[in-house]
N, CA, C and O atoms as a DFTB+ gen file, in Angstrom:
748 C
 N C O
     1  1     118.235      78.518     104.615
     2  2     117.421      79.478     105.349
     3  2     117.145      80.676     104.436
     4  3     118.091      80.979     103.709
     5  1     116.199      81.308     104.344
     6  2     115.286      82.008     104.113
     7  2     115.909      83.868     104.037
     8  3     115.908      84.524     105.078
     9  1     116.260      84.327     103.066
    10  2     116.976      85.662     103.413
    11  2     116.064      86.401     103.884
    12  3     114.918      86.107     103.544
    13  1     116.242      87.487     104.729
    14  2     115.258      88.492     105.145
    15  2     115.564      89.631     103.990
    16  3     116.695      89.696     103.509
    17  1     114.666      90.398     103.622
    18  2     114.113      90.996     102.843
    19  2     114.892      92.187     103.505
    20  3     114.955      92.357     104.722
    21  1     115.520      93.051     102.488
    22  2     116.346      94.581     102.934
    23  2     115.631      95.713     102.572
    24  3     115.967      96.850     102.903
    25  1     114.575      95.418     101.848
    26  2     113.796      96.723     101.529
    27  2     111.915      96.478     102.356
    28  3     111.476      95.522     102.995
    29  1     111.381      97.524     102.037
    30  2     110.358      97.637     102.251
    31  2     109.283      97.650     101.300
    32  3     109.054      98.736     100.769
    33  1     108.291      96.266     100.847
    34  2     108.054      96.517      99.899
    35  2     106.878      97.595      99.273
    36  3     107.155      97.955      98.129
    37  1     105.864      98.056      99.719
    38  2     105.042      99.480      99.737
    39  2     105.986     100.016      99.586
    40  3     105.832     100.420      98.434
    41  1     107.344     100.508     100.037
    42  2     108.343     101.342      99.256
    43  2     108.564     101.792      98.053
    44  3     108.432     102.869      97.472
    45  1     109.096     100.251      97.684
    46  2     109.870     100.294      96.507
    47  2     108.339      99.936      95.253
    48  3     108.360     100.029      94.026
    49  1     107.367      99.599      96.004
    50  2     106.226      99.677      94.585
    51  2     105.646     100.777      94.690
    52  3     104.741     101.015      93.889
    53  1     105.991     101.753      95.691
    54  2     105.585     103.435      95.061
    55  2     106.686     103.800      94.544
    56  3     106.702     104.972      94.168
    57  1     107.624     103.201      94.392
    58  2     108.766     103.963      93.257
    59  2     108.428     103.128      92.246
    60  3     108.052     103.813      91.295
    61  1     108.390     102.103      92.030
    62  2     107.647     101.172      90.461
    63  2     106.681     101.905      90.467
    64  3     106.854     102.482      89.394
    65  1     105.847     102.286      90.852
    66  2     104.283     102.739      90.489
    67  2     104.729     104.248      89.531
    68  3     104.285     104.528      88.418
    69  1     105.666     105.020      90.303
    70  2     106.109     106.366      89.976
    71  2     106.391     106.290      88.665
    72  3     105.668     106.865      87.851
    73  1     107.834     105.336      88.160
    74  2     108.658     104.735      86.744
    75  2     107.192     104.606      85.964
    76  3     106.922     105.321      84.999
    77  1     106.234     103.561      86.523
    78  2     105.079     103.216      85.182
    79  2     104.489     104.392      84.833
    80  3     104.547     104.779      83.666
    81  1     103.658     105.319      86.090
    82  2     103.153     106.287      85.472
    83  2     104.094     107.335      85.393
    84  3     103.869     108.213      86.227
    85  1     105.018     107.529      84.712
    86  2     106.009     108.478      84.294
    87  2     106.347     108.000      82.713
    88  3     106.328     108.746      81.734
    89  1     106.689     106.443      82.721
    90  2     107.223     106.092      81.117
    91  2     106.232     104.933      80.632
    92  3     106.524     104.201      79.687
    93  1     104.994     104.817      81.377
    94  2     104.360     103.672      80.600
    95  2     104.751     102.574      81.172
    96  3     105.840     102.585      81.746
    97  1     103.736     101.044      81.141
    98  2     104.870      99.667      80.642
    99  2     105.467      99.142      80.065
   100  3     106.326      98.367      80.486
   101  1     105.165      99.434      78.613
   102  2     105.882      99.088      77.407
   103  2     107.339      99.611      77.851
   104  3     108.250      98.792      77.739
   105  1     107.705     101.114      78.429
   106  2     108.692     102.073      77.942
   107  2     109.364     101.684      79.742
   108  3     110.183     102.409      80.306
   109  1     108.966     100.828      80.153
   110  2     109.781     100.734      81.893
   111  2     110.401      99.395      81.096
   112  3     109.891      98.802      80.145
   113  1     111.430      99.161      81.655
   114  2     112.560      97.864      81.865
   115  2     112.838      97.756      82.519
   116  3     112.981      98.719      83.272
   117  1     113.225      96.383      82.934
   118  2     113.625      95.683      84.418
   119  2     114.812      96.542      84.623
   120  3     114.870      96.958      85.780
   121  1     115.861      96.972      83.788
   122  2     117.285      97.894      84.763
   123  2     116.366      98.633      85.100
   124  3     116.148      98.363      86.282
   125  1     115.353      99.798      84.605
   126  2     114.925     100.725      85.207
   127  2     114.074     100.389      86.339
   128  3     113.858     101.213      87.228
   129  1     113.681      99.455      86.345
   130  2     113.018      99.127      87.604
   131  2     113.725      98.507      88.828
   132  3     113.364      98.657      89.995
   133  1     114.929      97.690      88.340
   134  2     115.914      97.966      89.736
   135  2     116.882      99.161      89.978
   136  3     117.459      99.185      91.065
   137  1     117.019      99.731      89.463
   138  2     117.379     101.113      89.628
   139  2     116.582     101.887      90.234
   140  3     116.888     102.336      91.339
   141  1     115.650     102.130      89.755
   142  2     114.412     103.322      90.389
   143  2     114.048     102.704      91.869
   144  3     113.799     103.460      92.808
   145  1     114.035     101.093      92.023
   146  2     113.559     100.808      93.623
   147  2     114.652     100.089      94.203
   148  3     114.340      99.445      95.205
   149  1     115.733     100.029      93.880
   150  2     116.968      99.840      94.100
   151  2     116.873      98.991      94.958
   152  3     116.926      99.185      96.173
   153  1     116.675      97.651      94.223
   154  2     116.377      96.194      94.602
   155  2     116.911      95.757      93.502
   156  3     116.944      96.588      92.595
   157  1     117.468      94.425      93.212
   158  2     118.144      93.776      92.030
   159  2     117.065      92.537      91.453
   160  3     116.029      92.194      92.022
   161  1     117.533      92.055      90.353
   162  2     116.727      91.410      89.587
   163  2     115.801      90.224      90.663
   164  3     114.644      90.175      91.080
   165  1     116.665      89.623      90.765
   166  2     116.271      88.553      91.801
   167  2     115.270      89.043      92.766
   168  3     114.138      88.560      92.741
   169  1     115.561      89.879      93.539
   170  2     114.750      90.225      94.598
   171  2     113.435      90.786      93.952
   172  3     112.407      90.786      94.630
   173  1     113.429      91.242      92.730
   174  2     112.085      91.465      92.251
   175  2     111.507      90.412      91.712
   176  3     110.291      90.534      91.860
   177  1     111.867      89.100      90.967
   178  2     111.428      88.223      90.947
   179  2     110.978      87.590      91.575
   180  3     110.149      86.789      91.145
   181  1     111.380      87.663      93.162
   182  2     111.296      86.431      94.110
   183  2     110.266      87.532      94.812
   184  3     109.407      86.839      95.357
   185  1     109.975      88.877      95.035
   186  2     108.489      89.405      95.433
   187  2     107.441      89.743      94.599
   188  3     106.339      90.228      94.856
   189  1     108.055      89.347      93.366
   190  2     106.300      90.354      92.514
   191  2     106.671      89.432      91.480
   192  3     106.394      89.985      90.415
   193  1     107.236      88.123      91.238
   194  2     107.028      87.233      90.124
   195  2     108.038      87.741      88.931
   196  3     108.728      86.882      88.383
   197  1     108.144      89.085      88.520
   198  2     108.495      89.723      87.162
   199  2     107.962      91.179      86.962
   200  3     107.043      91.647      87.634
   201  1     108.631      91.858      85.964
   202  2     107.473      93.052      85.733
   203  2     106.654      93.129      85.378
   204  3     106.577      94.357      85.344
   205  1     105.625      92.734      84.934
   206  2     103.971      92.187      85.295
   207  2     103.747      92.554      86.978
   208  3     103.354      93.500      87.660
   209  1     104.177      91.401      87.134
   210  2     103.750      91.175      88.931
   211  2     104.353      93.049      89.425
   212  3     103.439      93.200      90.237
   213  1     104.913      94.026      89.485
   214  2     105.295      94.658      89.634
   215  2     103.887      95.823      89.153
   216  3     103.009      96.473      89.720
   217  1     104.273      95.612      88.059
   218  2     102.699      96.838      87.302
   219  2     101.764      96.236      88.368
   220  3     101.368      97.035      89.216
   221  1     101.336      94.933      88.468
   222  2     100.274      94.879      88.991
   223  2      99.945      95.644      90.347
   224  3      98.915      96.242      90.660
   225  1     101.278      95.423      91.152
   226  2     100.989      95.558      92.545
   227  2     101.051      97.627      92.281
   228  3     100.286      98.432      92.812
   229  1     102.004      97.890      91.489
   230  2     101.741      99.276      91.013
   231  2     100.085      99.814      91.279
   232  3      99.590     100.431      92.222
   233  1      99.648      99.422      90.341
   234  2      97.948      99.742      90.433
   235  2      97.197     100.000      91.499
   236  3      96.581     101.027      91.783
   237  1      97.350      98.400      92.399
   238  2      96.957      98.265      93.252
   239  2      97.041      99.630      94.243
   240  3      96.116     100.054      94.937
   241  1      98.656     100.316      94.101
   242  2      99.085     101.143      95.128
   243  2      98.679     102.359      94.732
   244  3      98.628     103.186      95.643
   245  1      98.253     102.880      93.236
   246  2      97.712     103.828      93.156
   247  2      96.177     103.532      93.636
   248  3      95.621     104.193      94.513
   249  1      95.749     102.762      93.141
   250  2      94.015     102.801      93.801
   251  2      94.027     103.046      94.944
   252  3      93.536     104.116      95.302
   253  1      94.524     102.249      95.806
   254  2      95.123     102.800      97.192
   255  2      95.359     104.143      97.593
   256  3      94.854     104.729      98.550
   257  1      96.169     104.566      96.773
   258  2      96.362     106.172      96.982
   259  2      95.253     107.090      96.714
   260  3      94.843     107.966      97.476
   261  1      94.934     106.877      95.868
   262  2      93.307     107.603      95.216
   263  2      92.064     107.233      95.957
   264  3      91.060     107.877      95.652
   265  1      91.949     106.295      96.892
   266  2      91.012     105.317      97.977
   267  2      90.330     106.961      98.534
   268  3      89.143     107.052      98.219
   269  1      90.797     108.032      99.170
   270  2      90.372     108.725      99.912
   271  2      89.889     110.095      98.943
   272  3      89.679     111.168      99.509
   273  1      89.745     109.972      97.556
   274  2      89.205     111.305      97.244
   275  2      88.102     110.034      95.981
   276  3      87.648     110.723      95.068
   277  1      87.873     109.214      95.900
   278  2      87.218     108.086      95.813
   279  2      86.204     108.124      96.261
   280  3      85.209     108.371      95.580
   281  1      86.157     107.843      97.789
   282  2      85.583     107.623      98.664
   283  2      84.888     109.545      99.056
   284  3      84.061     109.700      99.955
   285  1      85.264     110.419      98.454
   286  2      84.832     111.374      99.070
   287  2      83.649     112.018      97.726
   288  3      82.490     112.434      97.732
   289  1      84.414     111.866      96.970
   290  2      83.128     111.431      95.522
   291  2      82.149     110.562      96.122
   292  3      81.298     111.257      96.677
   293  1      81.935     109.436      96.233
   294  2      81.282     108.358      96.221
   295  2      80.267     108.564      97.764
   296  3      79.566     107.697      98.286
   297  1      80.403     109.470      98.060
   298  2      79.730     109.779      99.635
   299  2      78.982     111.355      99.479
   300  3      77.973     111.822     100.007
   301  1      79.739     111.792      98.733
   302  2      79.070     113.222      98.237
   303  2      77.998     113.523      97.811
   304  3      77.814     112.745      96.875
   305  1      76.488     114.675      97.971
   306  2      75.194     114.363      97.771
   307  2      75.229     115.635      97.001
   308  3      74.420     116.401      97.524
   309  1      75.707     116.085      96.176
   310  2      75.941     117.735      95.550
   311  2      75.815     117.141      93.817
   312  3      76.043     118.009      92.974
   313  1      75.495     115.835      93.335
   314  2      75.182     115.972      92.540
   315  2      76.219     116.411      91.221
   316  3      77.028     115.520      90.963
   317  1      76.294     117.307      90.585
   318  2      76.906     117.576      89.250
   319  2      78.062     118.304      89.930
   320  3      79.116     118.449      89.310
   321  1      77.947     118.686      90.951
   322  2      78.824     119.770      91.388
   323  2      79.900     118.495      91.981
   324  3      81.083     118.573      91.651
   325  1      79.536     117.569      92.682
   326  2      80.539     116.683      93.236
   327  2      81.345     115.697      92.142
   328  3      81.982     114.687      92.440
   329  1      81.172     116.198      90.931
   330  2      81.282     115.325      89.523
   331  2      82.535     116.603      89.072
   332  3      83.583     116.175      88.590
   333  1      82.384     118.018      89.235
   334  2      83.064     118.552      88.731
   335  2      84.260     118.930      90.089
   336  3      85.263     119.594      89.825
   337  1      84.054     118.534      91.194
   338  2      84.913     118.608      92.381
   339  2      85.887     117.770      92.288
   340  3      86.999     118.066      92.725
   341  1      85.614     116.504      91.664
   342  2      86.278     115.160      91.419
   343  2      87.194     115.327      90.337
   344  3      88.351     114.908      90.387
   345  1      86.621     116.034      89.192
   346  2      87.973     116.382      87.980
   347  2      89.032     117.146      88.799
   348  3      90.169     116.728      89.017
   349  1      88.438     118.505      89.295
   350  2      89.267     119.365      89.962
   351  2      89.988     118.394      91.061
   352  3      91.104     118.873      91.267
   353  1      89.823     117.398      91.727
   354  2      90.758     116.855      92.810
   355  2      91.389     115.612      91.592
   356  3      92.410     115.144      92.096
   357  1      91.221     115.193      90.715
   358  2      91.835     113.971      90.099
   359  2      92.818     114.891      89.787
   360  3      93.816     114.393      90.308
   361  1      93.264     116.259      89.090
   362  2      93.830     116.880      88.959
   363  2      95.159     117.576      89.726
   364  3      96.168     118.086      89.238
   365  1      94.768     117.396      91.058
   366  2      95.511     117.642      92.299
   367  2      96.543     116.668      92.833
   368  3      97.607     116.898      93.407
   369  1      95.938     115.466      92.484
   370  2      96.637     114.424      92.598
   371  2      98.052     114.637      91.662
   372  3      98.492     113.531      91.975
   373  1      98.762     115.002      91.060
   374  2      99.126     115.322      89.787
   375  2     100.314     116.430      90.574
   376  3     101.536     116.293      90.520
   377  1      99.563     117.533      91.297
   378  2     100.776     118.252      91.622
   379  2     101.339     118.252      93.189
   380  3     101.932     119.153      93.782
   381  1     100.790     116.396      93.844
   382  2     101.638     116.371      95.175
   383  2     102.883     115.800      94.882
   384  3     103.055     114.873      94.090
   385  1     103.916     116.481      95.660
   386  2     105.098     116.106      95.968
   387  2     105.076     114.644      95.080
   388  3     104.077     113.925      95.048
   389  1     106.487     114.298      94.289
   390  2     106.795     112.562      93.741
   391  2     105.860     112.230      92.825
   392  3     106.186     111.472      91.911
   393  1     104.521     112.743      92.908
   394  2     103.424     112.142      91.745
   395  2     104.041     112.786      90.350
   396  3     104.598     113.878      90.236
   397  1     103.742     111.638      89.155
   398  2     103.601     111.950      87.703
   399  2     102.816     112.556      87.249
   400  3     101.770     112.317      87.852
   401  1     102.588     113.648      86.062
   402  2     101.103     114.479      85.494
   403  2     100.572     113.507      84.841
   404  3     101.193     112.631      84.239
   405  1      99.771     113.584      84.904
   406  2      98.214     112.789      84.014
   407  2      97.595     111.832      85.107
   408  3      97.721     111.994      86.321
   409  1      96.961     110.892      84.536
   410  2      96.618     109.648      85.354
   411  2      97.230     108.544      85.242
   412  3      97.798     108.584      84.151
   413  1      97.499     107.298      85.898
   414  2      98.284     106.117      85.945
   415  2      96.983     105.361      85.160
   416  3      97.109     104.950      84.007
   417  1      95.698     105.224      85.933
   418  2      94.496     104.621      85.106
   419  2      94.363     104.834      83.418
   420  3      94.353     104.122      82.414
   421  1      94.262     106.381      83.791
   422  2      94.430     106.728      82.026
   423  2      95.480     106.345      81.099
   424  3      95.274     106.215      79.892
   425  1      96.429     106.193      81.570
   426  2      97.600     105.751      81.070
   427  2      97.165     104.887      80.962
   428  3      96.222     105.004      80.180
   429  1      97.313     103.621      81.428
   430  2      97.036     102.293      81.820
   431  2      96.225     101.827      80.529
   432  3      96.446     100.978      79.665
   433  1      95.115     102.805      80.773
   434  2      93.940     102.251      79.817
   435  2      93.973     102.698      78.516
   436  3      93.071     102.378      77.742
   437  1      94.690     103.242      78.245
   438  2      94.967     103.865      76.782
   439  2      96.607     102.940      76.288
   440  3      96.905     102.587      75.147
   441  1      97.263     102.783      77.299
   442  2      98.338     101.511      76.706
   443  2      97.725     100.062      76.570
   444  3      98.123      99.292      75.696
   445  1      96.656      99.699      77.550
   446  2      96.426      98.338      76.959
   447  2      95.301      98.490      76.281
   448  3      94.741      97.394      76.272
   449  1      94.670      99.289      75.700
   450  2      93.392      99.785      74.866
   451  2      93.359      97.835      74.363
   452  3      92.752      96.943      74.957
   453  1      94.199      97.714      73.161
   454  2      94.067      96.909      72.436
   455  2      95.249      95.597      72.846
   456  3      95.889      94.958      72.011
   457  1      95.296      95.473      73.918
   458  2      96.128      94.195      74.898
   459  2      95.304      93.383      74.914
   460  3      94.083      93.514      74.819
   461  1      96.067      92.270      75.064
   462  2      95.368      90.735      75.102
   463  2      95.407      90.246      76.972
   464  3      94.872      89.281      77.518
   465  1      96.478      91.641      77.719
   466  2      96.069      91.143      78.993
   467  2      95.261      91.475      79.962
   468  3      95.158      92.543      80.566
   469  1      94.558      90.251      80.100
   470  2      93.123      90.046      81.122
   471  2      93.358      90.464      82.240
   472  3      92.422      91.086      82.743
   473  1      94.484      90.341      82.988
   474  2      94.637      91.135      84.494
   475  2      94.585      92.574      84.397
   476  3      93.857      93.290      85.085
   477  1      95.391      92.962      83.511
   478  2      95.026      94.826      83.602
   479  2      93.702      94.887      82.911
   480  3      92.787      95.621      83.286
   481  1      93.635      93.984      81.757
   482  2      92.366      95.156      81.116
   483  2      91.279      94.651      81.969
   484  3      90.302      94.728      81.225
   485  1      90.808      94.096      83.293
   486  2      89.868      93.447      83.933
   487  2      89.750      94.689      85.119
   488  3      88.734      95.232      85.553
   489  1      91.421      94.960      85.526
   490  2      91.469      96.153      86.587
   491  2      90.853      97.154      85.940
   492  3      90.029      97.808      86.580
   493  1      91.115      97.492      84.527
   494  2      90.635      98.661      83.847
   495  2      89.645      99.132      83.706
   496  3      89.314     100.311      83.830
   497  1      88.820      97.870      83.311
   498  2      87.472      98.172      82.708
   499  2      86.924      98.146      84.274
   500  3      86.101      99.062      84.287
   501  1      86.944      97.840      84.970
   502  2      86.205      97.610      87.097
   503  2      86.351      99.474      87.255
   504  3      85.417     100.254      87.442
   505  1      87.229      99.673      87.167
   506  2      87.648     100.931      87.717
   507  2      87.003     101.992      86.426
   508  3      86.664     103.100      86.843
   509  1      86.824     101.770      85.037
   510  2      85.824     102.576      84.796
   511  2      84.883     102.666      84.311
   512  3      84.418     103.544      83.583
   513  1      84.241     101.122      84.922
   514  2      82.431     101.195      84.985
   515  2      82.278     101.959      86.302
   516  3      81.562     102.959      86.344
   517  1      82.884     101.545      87.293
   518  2      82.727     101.962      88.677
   519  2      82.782     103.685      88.279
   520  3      81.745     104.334      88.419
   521  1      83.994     104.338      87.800
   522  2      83.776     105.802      87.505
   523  2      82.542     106.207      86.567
   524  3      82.133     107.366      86.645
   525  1      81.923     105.302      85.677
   526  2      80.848     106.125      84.831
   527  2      79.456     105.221      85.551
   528  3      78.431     105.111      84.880
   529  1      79.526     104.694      86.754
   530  2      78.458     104.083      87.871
   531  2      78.072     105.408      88.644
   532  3      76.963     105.942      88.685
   533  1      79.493     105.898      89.372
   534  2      79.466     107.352      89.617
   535  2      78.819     108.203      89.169
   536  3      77.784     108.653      89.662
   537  1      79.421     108.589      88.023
   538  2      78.919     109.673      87.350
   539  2      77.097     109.353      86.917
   540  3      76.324     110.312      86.930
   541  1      76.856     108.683      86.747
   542  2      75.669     108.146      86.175
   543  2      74.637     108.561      87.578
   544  3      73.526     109.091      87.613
   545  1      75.644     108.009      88.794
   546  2      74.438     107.981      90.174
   547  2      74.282     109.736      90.344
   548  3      73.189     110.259      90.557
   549  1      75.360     110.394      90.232
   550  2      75.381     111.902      90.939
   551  2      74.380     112.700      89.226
   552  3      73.765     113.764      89.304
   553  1      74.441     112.153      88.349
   554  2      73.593     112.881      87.169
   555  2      72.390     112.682      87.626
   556  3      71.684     113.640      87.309
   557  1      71.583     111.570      88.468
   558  2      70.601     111.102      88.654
   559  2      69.876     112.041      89.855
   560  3      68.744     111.854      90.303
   561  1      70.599     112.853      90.166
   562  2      70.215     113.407      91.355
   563  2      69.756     114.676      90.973
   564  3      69.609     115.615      91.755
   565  1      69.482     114.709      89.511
   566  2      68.986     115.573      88.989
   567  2      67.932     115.437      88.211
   568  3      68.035     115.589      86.993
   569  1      66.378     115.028      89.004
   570  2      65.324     114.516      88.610
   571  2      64.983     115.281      87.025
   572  3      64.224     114.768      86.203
   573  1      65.507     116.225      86.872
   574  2      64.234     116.852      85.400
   575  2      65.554     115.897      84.318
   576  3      65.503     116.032      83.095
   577  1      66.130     115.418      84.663
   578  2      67.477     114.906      83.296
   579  2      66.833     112.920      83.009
   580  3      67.497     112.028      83.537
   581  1      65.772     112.618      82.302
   582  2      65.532     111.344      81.773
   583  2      66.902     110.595      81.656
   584  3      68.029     111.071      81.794
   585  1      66.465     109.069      81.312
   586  2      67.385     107.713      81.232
   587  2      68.417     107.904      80.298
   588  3      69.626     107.844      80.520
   589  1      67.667     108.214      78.896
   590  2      69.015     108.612      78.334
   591  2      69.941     109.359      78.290
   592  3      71.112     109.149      77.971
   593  1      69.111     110.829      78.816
   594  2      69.880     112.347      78.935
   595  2      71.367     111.944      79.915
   596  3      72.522     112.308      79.689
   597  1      70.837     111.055      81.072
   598  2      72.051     110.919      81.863
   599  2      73.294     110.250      81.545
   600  3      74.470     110.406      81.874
   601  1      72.508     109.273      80.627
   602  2      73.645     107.687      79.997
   603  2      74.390     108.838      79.308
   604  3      75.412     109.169      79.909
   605  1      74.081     109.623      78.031
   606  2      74.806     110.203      77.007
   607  2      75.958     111.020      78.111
   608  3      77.175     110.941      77.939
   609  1      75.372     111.733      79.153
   610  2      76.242     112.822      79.560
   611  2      77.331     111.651      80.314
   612  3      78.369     111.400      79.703
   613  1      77.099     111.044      81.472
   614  2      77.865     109.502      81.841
   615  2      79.182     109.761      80.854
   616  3      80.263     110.345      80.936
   617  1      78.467     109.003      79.902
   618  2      79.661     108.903      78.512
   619  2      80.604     109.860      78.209
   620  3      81.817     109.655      78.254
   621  1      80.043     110.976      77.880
   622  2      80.829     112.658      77.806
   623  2      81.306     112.722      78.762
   624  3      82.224     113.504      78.511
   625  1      81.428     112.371      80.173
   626  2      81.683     112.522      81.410
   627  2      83.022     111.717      81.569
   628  3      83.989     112.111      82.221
   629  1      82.917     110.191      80.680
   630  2      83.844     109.686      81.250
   631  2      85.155     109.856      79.828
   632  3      86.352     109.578      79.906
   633  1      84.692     110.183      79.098
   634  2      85.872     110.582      77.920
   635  2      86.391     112.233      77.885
   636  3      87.158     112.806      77.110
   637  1      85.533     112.783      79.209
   638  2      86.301     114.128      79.385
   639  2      86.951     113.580      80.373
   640  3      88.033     114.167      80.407
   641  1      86.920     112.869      81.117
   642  2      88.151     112.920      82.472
   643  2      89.015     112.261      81.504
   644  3      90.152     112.692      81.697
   645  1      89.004     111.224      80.336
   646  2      90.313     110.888      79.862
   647  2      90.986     112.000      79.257
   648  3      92.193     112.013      79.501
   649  1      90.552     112.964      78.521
   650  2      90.794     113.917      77.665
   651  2      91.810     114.710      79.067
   652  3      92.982     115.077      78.980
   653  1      90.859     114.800      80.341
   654  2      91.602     115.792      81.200
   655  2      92.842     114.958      81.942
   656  3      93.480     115.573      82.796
   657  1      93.184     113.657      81.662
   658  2      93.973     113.009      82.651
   659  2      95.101     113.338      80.934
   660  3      96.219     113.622      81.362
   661  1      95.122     113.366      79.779
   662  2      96.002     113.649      78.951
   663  2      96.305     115.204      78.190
   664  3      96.958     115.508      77.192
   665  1      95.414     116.094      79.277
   666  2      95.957     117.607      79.275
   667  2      96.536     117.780      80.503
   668  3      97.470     118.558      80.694
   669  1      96.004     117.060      81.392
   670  2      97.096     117.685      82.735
   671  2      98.179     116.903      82.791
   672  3      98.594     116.655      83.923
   673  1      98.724     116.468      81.923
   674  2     100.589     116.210      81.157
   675  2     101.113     117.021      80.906
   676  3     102.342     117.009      80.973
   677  1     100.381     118.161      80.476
   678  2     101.202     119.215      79.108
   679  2     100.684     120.826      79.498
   680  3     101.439     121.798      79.465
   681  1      99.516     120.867      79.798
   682  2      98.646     121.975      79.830
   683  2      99.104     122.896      81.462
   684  3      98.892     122.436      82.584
   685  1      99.511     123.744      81.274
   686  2      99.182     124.624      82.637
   687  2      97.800     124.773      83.429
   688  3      96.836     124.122      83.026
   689  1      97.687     125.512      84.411
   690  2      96.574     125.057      85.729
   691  2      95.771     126.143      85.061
   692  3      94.605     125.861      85.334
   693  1      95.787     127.356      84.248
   694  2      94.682     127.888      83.893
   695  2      93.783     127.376      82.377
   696  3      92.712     127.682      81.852
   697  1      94.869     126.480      82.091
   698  2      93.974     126.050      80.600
   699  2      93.473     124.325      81.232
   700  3      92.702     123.594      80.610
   701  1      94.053     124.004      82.423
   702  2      92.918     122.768      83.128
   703  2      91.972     123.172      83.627
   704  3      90.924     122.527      83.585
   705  1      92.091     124.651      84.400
   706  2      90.849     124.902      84.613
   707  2      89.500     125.384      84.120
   708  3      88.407     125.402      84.685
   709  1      89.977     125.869      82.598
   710  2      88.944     126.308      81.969
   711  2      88.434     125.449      81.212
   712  3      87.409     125.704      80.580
   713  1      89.079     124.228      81.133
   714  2      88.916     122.980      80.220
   715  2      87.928     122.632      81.249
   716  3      86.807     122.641      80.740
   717  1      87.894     122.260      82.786
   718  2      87.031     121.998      83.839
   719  2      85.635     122.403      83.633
   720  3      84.643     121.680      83.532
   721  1      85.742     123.882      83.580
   722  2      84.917     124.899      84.021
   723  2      83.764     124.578      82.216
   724  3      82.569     124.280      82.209
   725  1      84.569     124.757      81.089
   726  2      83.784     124.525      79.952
   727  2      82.989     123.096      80.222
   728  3      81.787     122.846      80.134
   729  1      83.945     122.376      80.529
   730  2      82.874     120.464      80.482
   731  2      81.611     120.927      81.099
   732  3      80.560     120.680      80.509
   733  1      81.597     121.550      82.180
   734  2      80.378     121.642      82.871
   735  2      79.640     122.497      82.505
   736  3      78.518     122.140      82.865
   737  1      79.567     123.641      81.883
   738  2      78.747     124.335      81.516
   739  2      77.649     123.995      80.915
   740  3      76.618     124.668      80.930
   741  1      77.829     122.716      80.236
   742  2      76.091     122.619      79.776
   743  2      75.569     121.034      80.390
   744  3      74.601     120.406      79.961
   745  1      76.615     120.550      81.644
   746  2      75.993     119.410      82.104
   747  2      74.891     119.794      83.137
   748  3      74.213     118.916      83.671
């Protein structure tokens, strides 16, 4: 018969999710990962396959978490201004209660830059065409800015939110915000 399960698992993969974006995947290990969700080897094998299966469902739970300021970008009709609302809230994310500084995505995507694995780098690259789809639609809402003017800024757009997901690690809230406040000044 079949053991029943002693933890909760949305639990214990927002504490895996926490460990990855805090030390990376390379830099998490299975002790640290039954430790941090204080579940033992087995029981993580037998729900998430391995640590793989673990990062993965990780992700999943940050997108999840990020689903509602996502969705508030992606509904927003303000144009450049809802582009620079979105740094300022990706940023916020960062100083609730239990969250890690920077981004888990950014992370993510700057550890498997040059990985051979297709499941993350597939999540990776989805999540930031979809962010420079964004940025591209709210630049557009600014009829005097031509095809290319928007693509180039897009681009600048999406290598300043990486730049800002690896200063809000280190940087205090008045040198994120002026880092904010400069990106936009000539978009």
């Amino acid at each position: 018969m079949a053991r029943k399960k002693q933890y909760i698992e949305e639990e214990v993969i927002d504490k895996a999710m926490n460990l990855f974006w805090k030390n990376g995947y390379e830099n998490t290990s299975m002790q640290m990962l039954e430790k941090e969700m204080g579940i033992n080897k087995f029981s993580i094998y037998a729900s998430f396959g391995n640590k793989h299966g673990v990062f993965i469902e990780s992700l999943k739970s940050y997108k999840a978490k990020t689903k509602t300021m996502f969705d508030k970008f992606k509904n927003a009709t303000g144009g450049v201004e809802d582009i620079k609302q979105f740094f300022y809230d990706s940023v916020a994310i960062c100083h609730k209660e239990g969250n890690q500084k920077g981004c888990l995505v950014t992370n993510t995507y700057n550890e498997f830059s040059e990985s051979e694995d297709e499941v993350v780098n597939n999540q990776m690259t989805s999540f930031m065409d979809n962010l420079k789809k964004l940025f591209i639609e709210k630049l557009k809402m600014d009829s005097s800015k031509d095809e290319e003017t928007v693509l180039k800024e897009a681009n600048f757009l999406v290598l300043a939110k990486h730049g800002l997901a690896a200063a809000s690690r280190v940087n205090n809230k008045k040198e994120i915000e002026d880092y904010i406040e400069m990106t936009f000044k000539n978009i």
